[in-house]
VOTOR-485223 format. One line per field, with one value per residue (C-alpha): x, y, z; residue in one letter. Coordinates in pm, whole numbers, plus 50000, padded with zeros to 5 digits. Example, Ala and Ser with C-alpha at 12.3 -4.5 7.8 and 13.67 -1.06 7.14 Angstrom:
2
xx <- c(51230, 51367) $
yy <- c(49550, 49894) $
zz <- c(50780, 50714) $
res <- c(A, S) $
//
This chain:
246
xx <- c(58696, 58861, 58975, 58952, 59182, 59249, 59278, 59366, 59689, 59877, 60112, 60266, 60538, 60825, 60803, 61127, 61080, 60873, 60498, 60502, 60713, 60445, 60147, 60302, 60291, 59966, 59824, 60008, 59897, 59553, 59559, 59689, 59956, 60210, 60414, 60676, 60862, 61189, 61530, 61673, 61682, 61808, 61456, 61269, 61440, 61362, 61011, 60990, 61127, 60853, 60570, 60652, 60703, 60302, 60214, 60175, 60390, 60527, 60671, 60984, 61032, 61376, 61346, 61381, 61059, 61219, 61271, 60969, 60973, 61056, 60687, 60554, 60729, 60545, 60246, 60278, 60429, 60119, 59896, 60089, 60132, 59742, 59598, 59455, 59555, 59303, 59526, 59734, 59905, 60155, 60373, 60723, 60832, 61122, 61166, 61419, 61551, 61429, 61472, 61420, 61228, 61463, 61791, 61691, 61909, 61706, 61824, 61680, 61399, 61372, 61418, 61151, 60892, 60990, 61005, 60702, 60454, 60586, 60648, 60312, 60161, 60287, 60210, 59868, 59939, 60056, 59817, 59462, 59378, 59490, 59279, 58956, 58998, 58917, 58609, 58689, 59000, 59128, 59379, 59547, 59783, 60001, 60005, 60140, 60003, 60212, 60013, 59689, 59908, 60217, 60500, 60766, 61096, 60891, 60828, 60936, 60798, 60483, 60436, 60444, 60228, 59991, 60028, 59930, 59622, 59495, 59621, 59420, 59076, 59073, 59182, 58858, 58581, 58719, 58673, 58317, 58135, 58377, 58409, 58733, 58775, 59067, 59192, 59392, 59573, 59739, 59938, 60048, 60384, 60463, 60779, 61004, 61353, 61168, 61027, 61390, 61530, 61237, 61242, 61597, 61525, 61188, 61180, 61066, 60915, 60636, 60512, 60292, 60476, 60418, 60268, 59978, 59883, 59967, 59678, 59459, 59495, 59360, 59032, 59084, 59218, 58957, 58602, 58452, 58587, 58307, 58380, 58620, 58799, 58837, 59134, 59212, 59383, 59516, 59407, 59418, 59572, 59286, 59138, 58930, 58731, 58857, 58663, 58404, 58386, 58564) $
yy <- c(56493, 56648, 56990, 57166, 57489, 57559, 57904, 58039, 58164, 58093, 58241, 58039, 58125, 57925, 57665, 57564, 57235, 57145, 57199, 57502, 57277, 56989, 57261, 57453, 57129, 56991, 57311, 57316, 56934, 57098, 57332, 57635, 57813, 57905, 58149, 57992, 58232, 58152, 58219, 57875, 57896, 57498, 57422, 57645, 57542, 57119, 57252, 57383, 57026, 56851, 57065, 57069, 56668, 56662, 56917, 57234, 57547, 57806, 58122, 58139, 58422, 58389, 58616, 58667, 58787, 59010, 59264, 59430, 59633, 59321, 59191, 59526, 59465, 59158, 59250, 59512, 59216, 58970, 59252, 59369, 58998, 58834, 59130, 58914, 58656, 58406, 58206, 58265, 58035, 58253, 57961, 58087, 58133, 58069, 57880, 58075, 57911, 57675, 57861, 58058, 58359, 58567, 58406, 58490, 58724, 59066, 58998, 58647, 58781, 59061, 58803, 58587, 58841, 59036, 58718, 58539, 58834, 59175, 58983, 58839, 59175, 59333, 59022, 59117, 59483, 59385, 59132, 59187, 59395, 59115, 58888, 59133, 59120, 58747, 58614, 58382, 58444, 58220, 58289, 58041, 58160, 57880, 57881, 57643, 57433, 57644, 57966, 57855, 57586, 57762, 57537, 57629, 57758, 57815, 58179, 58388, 58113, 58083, 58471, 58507, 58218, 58353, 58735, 58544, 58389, 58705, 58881, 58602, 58663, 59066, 59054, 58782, 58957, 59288, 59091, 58901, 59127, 59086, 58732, 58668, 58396, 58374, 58075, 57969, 57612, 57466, 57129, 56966, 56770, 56707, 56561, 56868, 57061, 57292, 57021, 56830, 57173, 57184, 56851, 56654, 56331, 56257, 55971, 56160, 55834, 55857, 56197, 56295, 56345, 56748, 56611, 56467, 56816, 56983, 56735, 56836, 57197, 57227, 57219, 57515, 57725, 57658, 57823, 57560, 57674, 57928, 57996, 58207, 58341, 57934, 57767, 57465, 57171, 56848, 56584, 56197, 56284, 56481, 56871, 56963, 57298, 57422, 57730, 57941, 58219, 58524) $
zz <- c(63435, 63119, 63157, 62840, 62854, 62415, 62383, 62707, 62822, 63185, 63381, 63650, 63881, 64007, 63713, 63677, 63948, 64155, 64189, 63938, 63675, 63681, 63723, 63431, 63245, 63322, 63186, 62878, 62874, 62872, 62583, 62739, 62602, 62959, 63018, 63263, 63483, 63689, 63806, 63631, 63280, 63232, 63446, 63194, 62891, 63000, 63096, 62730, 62594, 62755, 62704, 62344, 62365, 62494, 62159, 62370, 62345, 62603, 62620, 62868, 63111, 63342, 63588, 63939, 64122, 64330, 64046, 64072, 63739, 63595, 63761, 63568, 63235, 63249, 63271, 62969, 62741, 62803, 62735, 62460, 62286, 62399, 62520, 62817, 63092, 63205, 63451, 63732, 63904, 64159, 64312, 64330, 64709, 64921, 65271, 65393, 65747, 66004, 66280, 66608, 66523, 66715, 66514, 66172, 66024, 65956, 65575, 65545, 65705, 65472, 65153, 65251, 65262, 64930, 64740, 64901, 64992, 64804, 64474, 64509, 64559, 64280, 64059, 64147, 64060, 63719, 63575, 63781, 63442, 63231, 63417, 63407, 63036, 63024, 63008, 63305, 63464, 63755, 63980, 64242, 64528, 64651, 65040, 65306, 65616, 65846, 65720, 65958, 66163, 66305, 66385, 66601, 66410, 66072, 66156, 65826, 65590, 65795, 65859, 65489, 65358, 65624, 65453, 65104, 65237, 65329, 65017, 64876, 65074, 64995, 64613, 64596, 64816, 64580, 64296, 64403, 64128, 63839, 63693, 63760, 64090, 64343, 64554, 64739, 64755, 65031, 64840, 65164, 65209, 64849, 64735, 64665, 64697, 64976, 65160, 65170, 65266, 65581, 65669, 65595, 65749, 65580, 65323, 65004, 64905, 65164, 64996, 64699, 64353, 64263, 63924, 64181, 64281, 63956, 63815, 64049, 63996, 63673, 63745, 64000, 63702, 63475, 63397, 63516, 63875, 63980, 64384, 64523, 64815, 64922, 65037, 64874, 65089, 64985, 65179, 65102, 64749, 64654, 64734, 65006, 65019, 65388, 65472, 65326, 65059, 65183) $
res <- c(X, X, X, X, X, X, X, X, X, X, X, X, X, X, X, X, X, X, X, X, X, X, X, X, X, X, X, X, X, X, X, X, X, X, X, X, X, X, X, X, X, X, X, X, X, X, X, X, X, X, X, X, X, X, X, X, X, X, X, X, X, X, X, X, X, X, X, X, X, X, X, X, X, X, X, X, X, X, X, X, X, X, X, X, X, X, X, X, X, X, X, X, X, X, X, X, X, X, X, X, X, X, X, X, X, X, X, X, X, X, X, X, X, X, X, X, X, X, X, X, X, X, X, X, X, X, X, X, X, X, X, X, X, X, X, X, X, X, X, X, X, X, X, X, X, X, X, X, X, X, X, X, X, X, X, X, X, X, X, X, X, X, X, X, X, X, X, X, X, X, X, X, X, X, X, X, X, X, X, X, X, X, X, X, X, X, X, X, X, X, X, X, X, X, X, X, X, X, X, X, X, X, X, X, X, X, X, X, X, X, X, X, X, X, X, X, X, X, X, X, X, X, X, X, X, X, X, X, X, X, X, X, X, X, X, X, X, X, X, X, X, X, X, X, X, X) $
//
């Protein structure tokens, strides 16, 4: 299926590497124009090179999501530029340690959840009006296996991906009357610097490429996409509606 996106305008988190990069890319690939947000300006600037080698443009953010007036400047400059937002793709998060619950430093601790849960939060805060302005706006909250699977020694990362899933549920069943659709998407093992971090021994060869799930994401984030309050999981290379509407 062709995904069709001229005209409308993305925000995704965390594009710098990764999943977000190749997500950030396959929607520029599509016709939308992207803001890119990150801490790594070299990762923003090559995301820029190559979005601009495929004929798309993008508007560069660096910033670190834990500044949370920074999250609420943003918001003002979309809606003062475009006025709107009709995608969200929230992916930036953080693994923090593998590790006991009761060894992780109360500042790692701390981190994790302000980066992966507060920041996420008041992302929502910022842009939910942006995304009411648009005819059809779509917004898709990266979560992890560990959020509905606990796994010994991935407490914080699992605790908050667990937080964001239900962030996830209540911003969609408060949105069920408005047209705007939230969801939630699980990638799986995909072959990233977090996963390497998580699991050091694992042959990144034996994993999906992010582009893979970044492909399949588009459809998610487009008009086209009419449920909400779903999580999303990857599953033989390809999406699987897990649950019912929230």
């Amino acid at each position: 299926m062709t995904i069709d996106l001229k005209g409308r305008i993305a925000l995704v988190t965390g594009a710098s590497r990764g999943i977000g990069y190749f997500t950030a890319l396959a929607l520029a690939r599509a016709g939308a124009h992207v803001i890119a947000t990150a801490r790594t300006v070299g990762g923003l600037e090559e995301l820029d090179d190559a979005i601009k080698a495929e004929g798309g443009t993008a508007t560069l953010v660096p910033f670190d999501l834990t500044d949370m007036e920074a999250i609420d400047r943003l918001g003002a400059s979309i809606y003062e530029r475009w006025g709107k937002l009709d995608i969200l793709v929230a992916n930036a998060g953080i693994l923090g340690v593998i590790s006991p619950i009761a060894h992780i430093e109360a500042k790692v601790f701390d981190k994790v959840m302000l980066t992966n849960v507060t920041s996420t939060w008041r992302l929502i805060r910022s842009v939910e009006p942006l995304l009411l302005r648009s005819d059809a706006g779509r917004a898709l909250l990266l979560s992890s296996g560990v959020a509905s699977n606990p796994r010994a020694f991935w407490g914080a990362y699992a605790m908050s991906k667990a937080a964001v899933e239900t962030m996830g549920r209540i911003w969609a069943a408060e949105n069920d009357h408005t047209p705007l659709k939230v969801n939630i998407v699980n990638p799986g093992a995909t072959r990233t610097a977090m996963r390497a971090q998580a699991v050091p021994g694992e042959d990144p060869d034996t994993l999906p490429h992010p582009s893979e799930v970044a492909d399949r994401m588009l459809f998610l984030a487009s008009p086209d996409m009419t449920d909400t309050g779903r999580l999303f999981v990857v599953r033989d290379n390809r999406f699987v509606d897990f649950n019912t509407p929230a």
